[in-house]
N, C-alpha and C positions, 0 to 999 in steps of 0.2 A: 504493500500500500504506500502510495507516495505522500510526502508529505503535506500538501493541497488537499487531499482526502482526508488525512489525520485533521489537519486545523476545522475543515468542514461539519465531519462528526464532533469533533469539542464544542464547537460552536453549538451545536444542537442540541449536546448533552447537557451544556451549559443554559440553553436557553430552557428547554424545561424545566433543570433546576430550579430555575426563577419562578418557574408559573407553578408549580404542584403544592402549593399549601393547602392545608386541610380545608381550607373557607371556598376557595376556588372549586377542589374536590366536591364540594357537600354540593354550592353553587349548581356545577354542571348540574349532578344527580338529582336532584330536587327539582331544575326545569324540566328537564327531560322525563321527567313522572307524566307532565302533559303529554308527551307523546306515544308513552307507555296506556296511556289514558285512550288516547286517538286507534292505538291498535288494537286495544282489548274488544273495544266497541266495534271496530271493520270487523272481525273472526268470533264473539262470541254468540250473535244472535242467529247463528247458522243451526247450530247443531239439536238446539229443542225447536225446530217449526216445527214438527207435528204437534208437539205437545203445547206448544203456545195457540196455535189453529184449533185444537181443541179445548182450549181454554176460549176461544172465542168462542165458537160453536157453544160450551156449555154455559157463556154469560149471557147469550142471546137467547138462549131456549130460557134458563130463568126468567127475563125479560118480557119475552112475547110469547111461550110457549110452546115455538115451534123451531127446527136446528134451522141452522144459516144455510143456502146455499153453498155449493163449493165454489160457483163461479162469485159469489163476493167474500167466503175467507180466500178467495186467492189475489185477489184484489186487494183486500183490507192487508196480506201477507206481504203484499209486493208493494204497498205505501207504508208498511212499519217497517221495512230496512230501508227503504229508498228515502225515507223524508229526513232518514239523518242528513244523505247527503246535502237535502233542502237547506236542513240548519247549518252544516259544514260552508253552505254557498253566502247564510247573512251575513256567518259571523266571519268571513272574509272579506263580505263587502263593506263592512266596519271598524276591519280590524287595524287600519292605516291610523283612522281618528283615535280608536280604542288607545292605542301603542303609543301614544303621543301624549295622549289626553291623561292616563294613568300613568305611562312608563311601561318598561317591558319586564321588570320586577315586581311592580305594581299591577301593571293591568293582567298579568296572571292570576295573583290573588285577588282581584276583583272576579275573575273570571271563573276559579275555582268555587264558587259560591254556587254561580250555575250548573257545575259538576256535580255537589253534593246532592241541590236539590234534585237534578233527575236522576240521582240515583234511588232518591228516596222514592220517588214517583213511580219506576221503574219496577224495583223492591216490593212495594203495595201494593200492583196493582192488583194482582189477584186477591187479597185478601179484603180489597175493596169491591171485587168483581166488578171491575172497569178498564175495558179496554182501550178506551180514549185516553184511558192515566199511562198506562202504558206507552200509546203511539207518542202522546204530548211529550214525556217523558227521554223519544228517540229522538224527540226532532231537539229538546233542549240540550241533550249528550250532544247531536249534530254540531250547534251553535254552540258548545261550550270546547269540542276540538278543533272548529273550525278559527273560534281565535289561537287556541294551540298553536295549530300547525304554521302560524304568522309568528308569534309571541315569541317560541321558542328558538327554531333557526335562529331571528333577531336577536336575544338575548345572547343566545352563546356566540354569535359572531363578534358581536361588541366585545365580549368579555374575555376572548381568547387570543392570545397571539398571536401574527400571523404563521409562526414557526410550526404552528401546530393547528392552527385553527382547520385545517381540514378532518384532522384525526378527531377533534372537538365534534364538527360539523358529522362524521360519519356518526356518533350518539344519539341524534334523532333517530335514525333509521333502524340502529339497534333495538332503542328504547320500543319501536314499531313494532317490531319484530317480536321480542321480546313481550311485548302484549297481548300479539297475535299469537303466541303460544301459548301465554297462560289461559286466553281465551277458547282456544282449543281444547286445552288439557281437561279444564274444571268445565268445558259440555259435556266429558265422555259421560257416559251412563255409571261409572262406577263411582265420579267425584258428585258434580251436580248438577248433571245432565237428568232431572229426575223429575216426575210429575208436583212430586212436593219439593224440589229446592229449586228449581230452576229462576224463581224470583231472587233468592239469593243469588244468583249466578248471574244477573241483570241487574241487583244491588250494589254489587261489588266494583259496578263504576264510581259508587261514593268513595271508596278508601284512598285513588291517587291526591283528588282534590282537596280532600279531607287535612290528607298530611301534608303537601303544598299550603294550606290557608293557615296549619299550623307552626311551618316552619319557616316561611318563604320569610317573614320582617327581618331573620336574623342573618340574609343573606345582605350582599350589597346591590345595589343597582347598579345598572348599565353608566360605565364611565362615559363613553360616547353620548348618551343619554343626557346624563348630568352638565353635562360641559358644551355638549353643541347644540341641544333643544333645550334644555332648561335657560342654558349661561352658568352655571356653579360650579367655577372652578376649582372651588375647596373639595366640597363632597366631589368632585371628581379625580380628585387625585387623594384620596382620604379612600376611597373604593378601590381606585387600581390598589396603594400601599395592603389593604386588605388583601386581595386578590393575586398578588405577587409576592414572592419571595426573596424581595430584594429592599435596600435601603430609599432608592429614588426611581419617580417614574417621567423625570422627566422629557426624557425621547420618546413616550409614548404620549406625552400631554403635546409638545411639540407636535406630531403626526397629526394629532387631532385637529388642532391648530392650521395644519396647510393643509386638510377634510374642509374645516370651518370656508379658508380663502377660496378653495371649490368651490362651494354652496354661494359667495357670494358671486363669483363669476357666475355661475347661473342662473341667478337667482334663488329667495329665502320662500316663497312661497310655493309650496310644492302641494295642492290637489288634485285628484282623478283627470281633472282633464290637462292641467298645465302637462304630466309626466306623458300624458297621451298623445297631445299636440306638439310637447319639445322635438324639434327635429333631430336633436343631438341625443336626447333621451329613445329614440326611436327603435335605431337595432339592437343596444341592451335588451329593449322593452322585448323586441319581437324573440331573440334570441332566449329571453328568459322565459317566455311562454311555449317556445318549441319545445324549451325543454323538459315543463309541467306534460306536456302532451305526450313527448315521449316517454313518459315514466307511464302515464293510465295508458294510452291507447299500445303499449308495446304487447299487449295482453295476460297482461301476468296478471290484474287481478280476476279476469275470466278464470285460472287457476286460485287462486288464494278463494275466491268465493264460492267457486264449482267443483272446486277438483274431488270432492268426495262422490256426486253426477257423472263427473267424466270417469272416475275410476270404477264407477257402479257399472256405468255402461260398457265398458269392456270384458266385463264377467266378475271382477269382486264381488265380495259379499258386500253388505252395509257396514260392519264391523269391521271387515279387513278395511274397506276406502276410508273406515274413521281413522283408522293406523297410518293407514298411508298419507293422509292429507297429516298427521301428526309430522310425517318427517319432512312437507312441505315447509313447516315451520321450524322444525329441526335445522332445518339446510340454511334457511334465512339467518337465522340467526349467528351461524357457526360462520355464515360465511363473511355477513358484517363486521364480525367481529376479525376476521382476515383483512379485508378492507379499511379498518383503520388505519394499522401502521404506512399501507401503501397510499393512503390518499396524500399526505404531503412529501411522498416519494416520487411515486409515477405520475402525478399530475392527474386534477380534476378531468379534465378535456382526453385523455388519454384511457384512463378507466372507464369514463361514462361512454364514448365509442367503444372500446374495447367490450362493453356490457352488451352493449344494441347488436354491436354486432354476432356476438356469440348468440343471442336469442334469435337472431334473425337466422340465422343457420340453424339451430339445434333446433328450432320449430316444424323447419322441411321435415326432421326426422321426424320429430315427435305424429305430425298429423300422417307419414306414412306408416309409420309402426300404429297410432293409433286405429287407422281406415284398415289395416290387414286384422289387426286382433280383433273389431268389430266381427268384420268378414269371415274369422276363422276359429275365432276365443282360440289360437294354439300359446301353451304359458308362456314361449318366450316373448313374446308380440306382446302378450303382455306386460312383463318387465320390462321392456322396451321403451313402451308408454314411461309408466313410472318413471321409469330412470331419464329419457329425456326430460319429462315433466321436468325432475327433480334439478338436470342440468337445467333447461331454461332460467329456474329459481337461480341456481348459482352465479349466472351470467348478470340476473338481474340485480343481485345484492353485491354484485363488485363495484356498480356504480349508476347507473340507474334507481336504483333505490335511496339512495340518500344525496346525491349530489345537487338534483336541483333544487332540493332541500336548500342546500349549502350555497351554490356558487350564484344564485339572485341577489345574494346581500353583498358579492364582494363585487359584482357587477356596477354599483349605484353609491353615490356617498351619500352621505347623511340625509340631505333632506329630500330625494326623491325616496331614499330608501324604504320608508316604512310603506308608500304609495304602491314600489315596482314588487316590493316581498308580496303583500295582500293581492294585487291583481292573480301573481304567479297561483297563490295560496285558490284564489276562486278558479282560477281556468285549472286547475288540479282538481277540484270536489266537483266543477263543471262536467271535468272529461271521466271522474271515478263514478257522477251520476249516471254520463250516456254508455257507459261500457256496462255495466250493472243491469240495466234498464235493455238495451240493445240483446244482449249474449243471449238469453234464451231465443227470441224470435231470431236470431245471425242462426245460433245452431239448427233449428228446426228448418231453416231454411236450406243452408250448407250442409247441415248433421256433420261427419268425421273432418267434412274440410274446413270447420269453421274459423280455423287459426290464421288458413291463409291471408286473408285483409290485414291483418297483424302484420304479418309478414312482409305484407309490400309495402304498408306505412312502415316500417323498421328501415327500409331500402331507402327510404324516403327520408327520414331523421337520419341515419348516418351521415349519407352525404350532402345534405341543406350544415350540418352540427360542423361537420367536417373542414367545410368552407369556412363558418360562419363564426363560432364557437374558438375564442381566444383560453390561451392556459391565463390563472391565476395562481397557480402555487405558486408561494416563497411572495407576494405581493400584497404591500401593504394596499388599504381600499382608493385610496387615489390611485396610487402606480396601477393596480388594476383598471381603475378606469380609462387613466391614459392611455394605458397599452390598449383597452379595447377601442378605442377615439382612435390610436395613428397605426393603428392594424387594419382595420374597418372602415375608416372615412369614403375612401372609395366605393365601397359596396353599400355604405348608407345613401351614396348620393345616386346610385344605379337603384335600391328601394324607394327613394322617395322618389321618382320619377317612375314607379312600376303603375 
């Protein structure tokens, strides 16, 4: 190893030195509880539909005496997981003002309030026998992740170095994940997937938010926060000292500082339309919405939400596809957590390509293995399935899954920021409602070929991402911006003339 590589690695061992103090530590893990919040909710209301459907069916025959049709519980079934995403769409289209108006330390805990209560809604409603407390209940969880998924990204971007702020940024995605399994686990039939716990099982969205409202004052707020939208430069360097494990912060207060002279070059008002209309704000904007879109429409959540359907339909049992979709979330999990160390290694833009594309290929397989095991149920066609299933997943959690989480906030400085996160935030629950909503009637219409549309939109995002799509690793949020401005200016001035 030559010496240039030695000083590089000190440097970096040095730099996290500085950032792992316990306050920082707890910090991350206590935001990222909201998103652990966000995933529990996507995966846990899957696994009791029957039993919830018949809990309708037996509140309505109380009621009027006679059971419900099937064709409206299937209706009433397909508005009680879809209208989360209804609330995920408010609480994005508010979440700019929210983040500004509270703080992104603050307006969490304001936010966890709406966590508790639907879970308590949630929790009761059978014992109220009321199915409206219930649906009310999905859509407040909706709006209570939908600020989430704005809140958090923001918060640990500000709060992280950029030495590391990737490996930071991949803990959304985990925390997702990581929800998405516990949500799994406690459906099966053996934890509390059960006619009498299942409200517990839909209750237990109270506990992230719970311990969030009870711990979050003792965290710090957003330096960047404190210092370029408040103006408090005390408490803002009173937070990083908190937050760092060093004597001074002032090259980080400095940085802010030429963020601040940014914002005035482009102006201090930054609403929905100014970020819409800025010409200069433009390809960010477009670029950070491709890449919401590539994350829902790459179709991975047709698997996160189906895949116990898809694996029934190849010849599983019900119980084996509960198994199997268990190691769908096994895989998410194991593999995000690989993808930490490499995000501020291999580069955002490197991994998130690197993802589309592995799924765009291993899906050819998957829907041929899938269309022959239909056609022949022989066992290996069906491990096949599986196993590519399982590859697509892997492809997806190396950077697709949490990057556009991450790279909208280092795209935008301060004051479009909280505007370009929230838009990304809606066209993300925008594209998780039409893919939700679309996949049964795509399947019934395609049956085994249903991935392929995926497929071509993947061919599609690579190379628009490929062009379009600047690295940010190692880049503080200005440097980022510039380099995306004198990378791009050409290509922004060929879109706005499209």
């Amino acid at each position: 190893m030559d010496s240039s590589s030695v000083t590089v690695l000190q440097e970096n061992a040095d730099s996290v030195k500085d950032v792992f103090t316990l306050r920082f530590a707890i910090a991350i893990l206590l935001a990222v509880l909201g998103m652990l919040q966000f995933g529990y909710n996507t995966s846990v209301i899957n696994a009791p539909q029957a039993l919830i459907e018949a809990f309708y069916n037996g509140t309505y025959f109380e009621r009027y005496g006679a059971p419900m049709d099937e064709s409206t519980i299937n209706l009433l079934w397909g508005f009680t997981v879809s209208i989360t995403a209804i609330g995920g769409m408010v609480g994005a289209v508010i979440g700019a003002w929210w983040s500004d108006r509270f703080g992104r330390k603050g307006g969490m805990m304001v936010n966890s309030a709406f966590g508790i209560v639907a879970g308590i809604m949630m929790g009761f409603s059978k014992l109220a026998s009321s199915y409206e407390l219930l649906i009310i209940g999905r859509l407040v969880v909706g709006f209570n992740c939908g600020l989430y998924t704005g809140l958090v990204p923001m918060y640990i971007s500000e709060v992280a170095p950029r030495s590391i702020r990737g490996a930071m940024g991949t803990l959304n995605q985990l925390a997702v994940t990581v929800g998405m399994l516990i949500g799994q686990v406690f459906g099966l039939t053996e934890v509390l997937g059960t006619d009498t716990l299942w409200p517990v099982l839909l209750g237990i969205a109270a506990v992230p938010p719970l311990i969030q409202l009870i711990t979050l004052p003792f965290i710090p707020e957003s330096p960047r926060y404190l210092l370029l939208t408040k103006g408090q430069q005390g408490s803002a360097e009173q937070a990083l000292l908190k937050l760092r494990n060093k004597g001074e912060v002032k090259s980080e207060i400095d940085e802010m500082y030429r963020e601040q002279e940014m914002c005035a070059e482009q102006g201090q008002n930054f609403g929905v339309w100014q970020v819409l209309s800025s010409r200069t704000l433009r390809l960010p904007l477009i670029v950070s919405i491709v890449m919401h879109l590539s994350q829902q429409f790459s179709g991975i959540n047709c698997i996160f939400y189906y895949s116990v359907t898809l694996f029934q339909s190849i010849g599983l049992s019900e119980d084996d596809a509960k198994y199997a979709n268990l190691g769908v979330g096994g895989v998410m999990v194991v593999m995000t957590l690989v993808s930490i160390p490499l995000m501020d290694r291999a580069g955002r833009k490197t991994l998130h390509l690197l993802g589309l594309t592995g799924m765009c290929a291993v899906s050819v397989i998957f829907t041929v293995a899938y269309h022959y095991a239909i056609k022949t149920s022989q066992e290996w066609l069906q491990w096949a399935s599986i196993v590519s299933a399982l590859i697509i997943v892997v492809f997806f959690a190396i950077g697709p899954g949490s990057i556009p989480w991450l790279i909208v906030a280092e795209l935008f400085s301060q004051g479009p920021r909280p505007v370009a996160v929230n838009i990304g935030v809606l066209v993300n629950w925008l594209g998780n409602f039409v893919v939700g909503q679309s996949f049964p009637p795509l399947q019934s219409a395609l049956e085994e070929f249903v991935f392929l549309p995926y497929t071509f939109l993947l061919v599609f995002f690579v190379i628009w991402l490929f062009i379009y799509l600047p690295e940010t690793k190692g880049k503080t949020f200005y440097e980022a911006t510039d380099l995306f401005k004198s990378a791009h200016d050409d290509k922004d001035t060929r879109i706005t003339h499209m």
